[in-house]
C-alpha positions in Angstrom: -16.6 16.6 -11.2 -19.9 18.4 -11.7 -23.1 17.8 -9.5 -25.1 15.1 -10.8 -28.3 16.0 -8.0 -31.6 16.4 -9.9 -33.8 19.7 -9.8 -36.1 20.0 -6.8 -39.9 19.8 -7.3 -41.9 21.4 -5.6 -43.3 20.1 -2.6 -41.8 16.5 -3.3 -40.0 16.3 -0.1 -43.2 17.2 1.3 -45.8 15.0 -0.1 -42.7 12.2 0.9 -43.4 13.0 4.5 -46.7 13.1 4.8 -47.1 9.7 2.5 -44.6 7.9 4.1 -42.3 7.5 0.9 -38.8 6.3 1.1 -36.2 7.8 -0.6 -36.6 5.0 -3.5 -39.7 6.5 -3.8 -38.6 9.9 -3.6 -36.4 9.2 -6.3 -39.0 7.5 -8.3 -40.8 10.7 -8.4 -38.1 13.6 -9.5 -37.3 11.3 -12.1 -40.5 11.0 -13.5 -40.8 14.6 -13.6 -37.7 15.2 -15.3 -37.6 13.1 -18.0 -39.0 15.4 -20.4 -36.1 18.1 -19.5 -33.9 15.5 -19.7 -34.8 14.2 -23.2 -34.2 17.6 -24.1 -30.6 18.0 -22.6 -29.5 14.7 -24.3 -30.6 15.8 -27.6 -28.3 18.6 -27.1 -25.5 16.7 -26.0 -24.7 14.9 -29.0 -26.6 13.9 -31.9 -27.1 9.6 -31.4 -25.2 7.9 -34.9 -27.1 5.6 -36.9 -25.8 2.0 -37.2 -23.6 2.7 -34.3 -22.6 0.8 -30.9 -24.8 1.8 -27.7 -23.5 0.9 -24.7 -26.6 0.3 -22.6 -26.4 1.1 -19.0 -30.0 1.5 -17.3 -29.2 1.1 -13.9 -29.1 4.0 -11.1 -26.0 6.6 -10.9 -24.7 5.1 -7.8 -23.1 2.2 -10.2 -21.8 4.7 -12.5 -18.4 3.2 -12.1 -19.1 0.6 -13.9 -19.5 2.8 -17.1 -16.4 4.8 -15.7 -14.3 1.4 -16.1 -14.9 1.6 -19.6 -15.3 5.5 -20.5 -11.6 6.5 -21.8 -11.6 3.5 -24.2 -15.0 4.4 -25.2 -14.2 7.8 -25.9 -11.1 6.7 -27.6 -13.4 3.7 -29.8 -16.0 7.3 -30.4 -12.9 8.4 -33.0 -13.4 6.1 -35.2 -17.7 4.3 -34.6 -20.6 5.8 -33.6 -20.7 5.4 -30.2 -23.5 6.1 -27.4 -25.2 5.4 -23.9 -28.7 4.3 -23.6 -30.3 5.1 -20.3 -33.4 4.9 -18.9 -33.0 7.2 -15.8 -32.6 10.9 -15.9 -30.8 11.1 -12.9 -28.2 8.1 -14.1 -28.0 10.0 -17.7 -27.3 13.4 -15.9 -24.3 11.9 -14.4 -23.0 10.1 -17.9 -23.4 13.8 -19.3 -21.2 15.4 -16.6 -18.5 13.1 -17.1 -18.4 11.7 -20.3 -18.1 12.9 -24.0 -20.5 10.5 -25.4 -24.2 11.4 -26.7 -26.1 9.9 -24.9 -29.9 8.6 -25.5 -32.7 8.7 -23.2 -34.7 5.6 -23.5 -37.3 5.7 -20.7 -39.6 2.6 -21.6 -39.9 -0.5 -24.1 -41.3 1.6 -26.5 -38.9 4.1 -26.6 -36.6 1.7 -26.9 -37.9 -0.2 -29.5 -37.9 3.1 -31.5 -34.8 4.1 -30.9 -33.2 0.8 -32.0 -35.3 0.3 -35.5 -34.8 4.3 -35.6 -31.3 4.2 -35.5 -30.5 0.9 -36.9 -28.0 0.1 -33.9 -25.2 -2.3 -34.7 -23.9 -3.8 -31.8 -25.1 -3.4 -27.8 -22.1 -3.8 -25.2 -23.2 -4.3 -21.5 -20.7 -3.3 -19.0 -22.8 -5.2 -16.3 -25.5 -8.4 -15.1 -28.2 -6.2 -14.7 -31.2 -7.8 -15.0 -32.5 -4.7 -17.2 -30.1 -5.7 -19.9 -32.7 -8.1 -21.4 -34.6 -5.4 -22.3 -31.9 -4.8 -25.0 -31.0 -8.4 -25.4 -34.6 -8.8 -26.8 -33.7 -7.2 -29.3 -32.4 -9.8 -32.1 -30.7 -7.5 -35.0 -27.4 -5.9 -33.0 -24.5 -7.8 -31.7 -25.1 -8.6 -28.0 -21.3 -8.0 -26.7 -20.8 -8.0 -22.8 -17.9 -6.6 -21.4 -18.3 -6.7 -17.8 -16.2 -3.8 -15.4 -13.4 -5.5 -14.3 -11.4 -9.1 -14.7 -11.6 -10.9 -11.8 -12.3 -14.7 -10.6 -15.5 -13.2 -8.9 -18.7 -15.4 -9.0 -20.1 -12.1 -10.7 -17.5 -13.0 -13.8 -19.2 -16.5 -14.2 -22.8 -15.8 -14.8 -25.1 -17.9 -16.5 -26.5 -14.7 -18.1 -23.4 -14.7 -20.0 -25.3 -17.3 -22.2 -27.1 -14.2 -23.6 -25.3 -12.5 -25.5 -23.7 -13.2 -28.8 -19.8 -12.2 -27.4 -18.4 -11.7 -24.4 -14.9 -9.8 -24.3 -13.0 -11.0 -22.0 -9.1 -10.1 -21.3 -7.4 -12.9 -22.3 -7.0 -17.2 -22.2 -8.1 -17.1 -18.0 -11.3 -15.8 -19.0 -11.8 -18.2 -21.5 -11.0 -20.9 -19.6 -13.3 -19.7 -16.9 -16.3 -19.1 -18.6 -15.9 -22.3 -20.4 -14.8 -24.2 -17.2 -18.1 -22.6 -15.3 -21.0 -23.0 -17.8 -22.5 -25.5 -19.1 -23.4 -26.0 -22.8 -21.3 -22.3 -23.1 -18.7 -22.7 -26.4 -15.8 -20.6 -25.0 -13.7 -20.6 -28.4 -16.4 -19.5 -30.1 -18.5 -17.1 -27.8 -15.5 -14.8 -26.3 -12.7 -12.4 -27.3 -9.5 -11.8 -25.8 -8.7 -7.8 -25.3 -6.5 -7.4 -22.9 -7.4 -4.5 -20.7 -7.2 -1.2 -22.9 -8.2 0.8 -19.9 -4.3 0.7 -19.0 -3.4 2.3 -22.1 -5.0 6.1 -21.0 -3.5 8.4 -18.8 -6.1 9.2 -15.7 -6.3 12.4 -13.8 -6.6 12.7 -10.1 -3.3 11.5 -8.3 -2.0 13.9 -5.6 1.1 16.0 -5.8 2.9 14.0 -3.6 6.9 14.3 -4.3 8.6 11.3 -5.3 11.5 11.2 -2.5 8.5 11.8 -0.1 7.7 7.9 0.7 6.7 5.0 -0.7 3.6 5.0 -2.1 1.1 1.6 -1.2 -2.4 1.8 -2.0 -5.2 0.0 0.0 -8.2 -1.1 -2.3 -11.2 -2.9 -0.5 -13.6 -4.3 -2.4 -17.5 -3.6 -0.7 -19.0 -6.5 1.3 -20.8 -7.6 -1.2 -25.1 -7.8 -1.3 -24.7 -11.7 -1.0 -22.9 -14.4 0.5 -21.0 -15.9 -2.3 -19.7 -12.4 -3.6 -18.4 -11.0 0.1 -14.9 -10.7 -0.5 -14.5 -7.2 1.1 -11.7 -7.4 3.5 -12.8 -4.0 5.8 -14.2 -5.4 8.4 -11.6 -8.5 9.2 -8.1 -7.3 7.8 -8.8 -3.3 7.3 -7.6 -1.6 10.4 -4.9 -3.8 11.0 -3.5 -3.3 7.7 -3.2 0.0 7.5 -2.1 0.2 10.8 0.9 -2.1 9.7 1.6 -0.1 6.7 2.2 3.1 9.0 4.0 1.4 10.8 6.8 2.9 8.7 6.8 6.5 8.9 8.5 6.3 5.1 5.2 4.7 3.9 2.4 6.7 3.0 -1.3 5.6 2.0 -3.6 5.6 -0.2 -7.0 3.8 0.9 -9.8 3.4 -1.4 -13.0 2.1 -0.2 -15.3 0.9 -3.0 -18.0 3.4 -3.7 -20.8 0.8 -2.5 -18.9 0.5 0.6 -21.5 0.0 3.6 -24.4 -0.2 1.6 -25.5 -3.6 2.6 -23.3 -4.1 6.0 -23.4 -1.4 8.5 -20.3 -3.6 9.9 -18.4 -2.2 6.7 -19.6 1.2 7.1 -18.1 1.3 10.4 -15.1 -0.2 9.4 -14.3 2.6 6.5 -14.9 5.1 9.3 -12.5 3.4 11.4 -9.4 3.4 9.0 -9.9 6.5 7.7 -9.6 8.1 11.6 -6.4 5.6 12.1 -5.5 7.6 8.5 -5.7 11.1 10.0 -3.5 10.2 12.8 -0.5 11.3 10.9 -2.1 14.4 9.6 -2.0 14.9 5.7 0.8 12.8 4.7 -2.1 9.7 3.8 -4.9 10.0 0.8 -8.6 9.0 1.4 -9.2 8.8 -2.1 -12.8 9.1 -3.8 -11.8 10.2 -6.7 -11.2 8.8 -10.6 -9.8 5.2 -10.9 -7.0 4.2 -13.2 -4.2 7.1 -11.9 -3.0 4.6 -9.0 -1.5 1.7 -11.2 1.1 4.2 -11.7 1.2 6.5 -9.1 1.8 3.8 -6.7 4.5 1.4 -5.4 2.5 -1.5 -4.1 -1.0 -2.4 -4.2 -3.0 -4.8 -1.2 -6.5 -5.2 -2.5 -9.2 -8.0 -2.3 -10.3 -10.4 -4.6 -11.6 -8.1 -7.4 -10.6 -6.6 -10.5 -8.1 -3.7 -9.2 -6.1 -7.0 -8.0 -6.4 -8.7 -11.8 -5.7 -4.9 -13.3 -2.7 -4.2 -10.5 -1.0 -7.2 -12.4 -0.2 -5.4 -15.7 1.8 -3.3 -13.4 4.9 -5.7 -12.2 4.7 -4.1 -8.9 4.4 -6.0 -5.7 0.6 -7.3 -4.8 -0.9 -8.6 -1.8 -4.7 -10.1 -2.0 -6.6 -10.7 1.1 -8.3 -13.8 1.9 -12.2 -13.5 2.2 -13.2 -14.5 5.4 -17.1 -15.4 4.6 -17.3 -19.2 4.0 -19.8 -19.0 1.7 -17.5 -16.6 -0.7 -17.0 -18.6 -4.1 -14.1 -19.4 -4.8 -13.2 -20.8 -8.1 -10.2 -22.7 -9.8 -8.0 -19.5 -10.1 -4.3 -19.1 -11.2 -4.3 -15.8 -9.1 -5.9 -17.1 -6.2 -3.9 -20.2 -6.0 -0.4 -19.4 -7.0 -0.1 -15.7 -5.1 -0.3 -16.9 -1.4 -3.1 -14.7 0.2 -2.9 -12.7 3.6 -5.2 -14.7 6.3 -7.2 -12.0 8.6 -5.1 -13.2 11.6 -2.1 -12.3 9.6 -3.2 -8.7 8.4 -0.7 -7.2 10.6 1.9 -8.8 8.9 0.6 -6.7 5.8 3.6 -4.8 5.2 6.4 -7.5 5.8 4.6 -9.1 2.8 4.8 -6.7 0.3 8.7 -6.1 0.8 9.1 -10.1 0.5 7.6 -9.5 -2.9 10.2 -6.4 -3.9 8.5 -2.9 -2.0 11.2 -0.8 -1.4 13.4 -2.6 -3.6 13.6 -0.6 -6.7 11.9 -1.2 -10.3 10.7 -4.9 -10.5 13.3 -7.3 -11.1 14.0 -11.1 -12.3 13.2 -12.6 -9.0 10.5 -15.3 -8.4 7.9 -12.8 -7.4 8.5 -10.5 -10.5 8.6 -13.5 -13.1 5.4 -15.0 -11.1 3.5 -11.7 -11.6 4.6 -11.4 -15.1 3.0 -15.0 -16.0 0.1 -14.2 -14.7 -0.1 -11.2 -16.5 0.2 -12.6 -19.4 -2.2 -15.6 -18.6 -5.1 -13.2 -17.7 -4.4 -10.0 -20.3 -2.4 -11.6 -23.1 0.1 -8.7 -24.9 -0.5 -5.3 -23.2 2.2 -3.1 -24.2 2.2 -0.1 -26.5 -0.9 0.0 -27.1 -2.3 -3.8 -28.0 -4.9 -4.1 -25.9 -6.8 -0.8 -27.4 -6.1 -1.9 -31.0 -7.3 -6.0 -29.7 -10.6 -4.7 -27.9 -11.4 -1.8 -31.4 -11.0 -4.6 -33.8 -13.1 -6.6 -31.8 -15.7 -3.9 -31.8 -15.1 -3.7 -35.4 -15.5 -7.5 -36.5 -19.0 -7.1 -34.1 -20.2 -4.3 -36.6 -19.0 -6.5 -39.5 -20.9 -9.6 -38.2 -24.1 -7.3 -37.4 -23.9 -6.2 -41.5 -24.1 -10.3 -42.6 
């Protein structure tokens, strides 16, 4: 992955000391000065289609992976429709350049923006996020509004009363429907979403290790970050982290891979310590576990098992068969909605974290390709209850004609 760090003016970190700036600031500043070089190294990157789809994403690089969710079907959509990214940050565009194929379009202000959407006569606008920059887009009353959020989950971040705004909301299949309609009032459910499955599984993901397969089996420890409010802290670092990982070497035929959300410890030094302490349980045993920081999507098949939080690698481990454990968020105030997931897969308490690995061989580790047992047909159900049909391919052919019918709607 290239660098994504902006050129250094001159004197910046300087004139930061003496005034006192933050690193907001700071930040503020280089930007500011580089959005004219920027402008001109999008403009080379790709020339930005007329009556296209513009995935709008002005927010800051450090949630670039909520683009990244959507990036390979993206690119795959870009064979067929214009496709681009509006940002509004050089330093957040930078990043989209280095890892995506998409043209991308700077748009720094409201003006800019309103140019560039009369300009290029843009179709349809697909959010990937909540941000509250996204009504500077949703002002706008000629393209199709379409979110798609970065993950299916039961989150309280899936149930937004934003989602009001916009004309579509994709969702993966009937459990979104249901609870988006369940969740907001005066919200038409058959009528304002689309089921499409989760075409992200359909594309093959660099980044998985050259581990061999007799070497172990593989379990993969996904905590979600703590969250920047009470009723979204699911992250499970601080109460069940240690002791889970701990269980799962327990087994010296085991071997780990732990991923730490990238936000990890940026509202809760508690978390950040907690991330430091698994990943020195980790090198205990040398090399034989993975810290991994690296792409997402490679683990669904790379791994045997899967123990995550309440968030979307748990709804996107489900396509997979293979045996899950959630954790149970310990914060009270933690929403917790009516939840098929939630409430038919028993979750693993805190004071039971230990017991982490004994759980996921009740539900088939270790016991070959998943079977017809209850655990297996369970999984399967809920699979199809939250992504409808994803085989061969169907969820990429479900989420482009959607794009598709969203152009056609945009031409009436």
């Amino acid at each position: 992955m290239r660098s994504t760090r902006l050129p250094e003016l001159p004197g910046a970190r300087r004139a930061a000391r003496v005034h006192g700036l933050g690193a907001e600031a700071l930040r503020r500043i280089r930007n500011a000065a580089s959005s004219r070089g920027f402008a001109e190294r999008a403009r080379r990157g790709g020339e930005v289609p007329d009556g296209g789809v513009a995935v709008f994403f002005c927010t800051g690089p450090e949630n670039l992976f909520q683009l990244e969710q959507w990036r390979l079907p993206l690119e795959h959509l870009a064979r067929t429709h214009g496709v681009f990214v509006v940002v509004d940050r050089p330093d957040t565009g930078e990043a989209v350049l280095a890892r995506s194929t998409l043209p991308v379009a700077f748009a720094a202000g409201s003006g800019a923006l309103e140019r560039l959407v009369e300009e290029h006569d843009v179709a349809v606008a697909l959010y990937v996020n909540q941000v509250e920059r996204n009504f500077r887009m949703l002002r706008f009353p000629g393209p199709v509004h379409v979110q798609l959020g970065h993950g299916e989950s039961d989150k309280a971040y899936s149930v937004s009363n934003q989602h009001k705004a916009y004309d579509l909301t994709f969702v993966g299949g009937a459990a979104g429907r249901d609870r988006l309609g369940a969740a907001l009032r005066g919200f038409d459910a058959e009528e304002r979403t689309v089921g499409v499955g989760r075409p992200q599984l359909d594309h093959a993901y660099p980044g998985a290790p050259d581990w061999s397969r007799g070497s172990g089996l593989r379990v993969w420890y996904a905590p979600t970050w703590e969250g920047d409010r009470p009723s979204v802290a699911y992250g499970s670092l601080v109460s069940h982290g240690v002791a889970v990982v701990e269980s799962l070497m327990s087994d010296p035929e085991v071997r780990v891979v732990y991923r730490p959300h990238p936000r990890t410890g940026l509202s809760s030094p508690a978390h950040a310590a907690a991330d430091r302490a698994v990943r020195e349980v980790l090198r205990r045993d040398g090399e034989r576990h993975l810290v991994d920081d690296g792409p997402y999507g490679w683990q669904w098949d790379f791994a045997d098992a899967c123990v995550t939080d309440v968030s979307s690698v748990a709804y996107d481990w489900l396509a997979t068969g293979k045996p899950l454990v959630v954790t149970e968020p310990t914060a009270a105030a933690a929403y917790r909605p009516a939840s098929r997931l939630l409430d038919e897969l028993p979750l693993l308490p805190a004071v039971d974290a230990g017991s982490a690995l004994a759980l996921l061989r009740e539900r088939g580790l270790g016991a070959g390709a998943a079977g017809e047992g209850p655990a297996a047909a369970l999984l399967r159900d809920l699979a199809a209850y939250y992504f409808g049909e994803t085989a061969d391919g169907a969820s990429t052919r479900r989420f482009e004609a959607a794009v598709a019918d969203a152009l056609a709607l945009a031409a009436r």
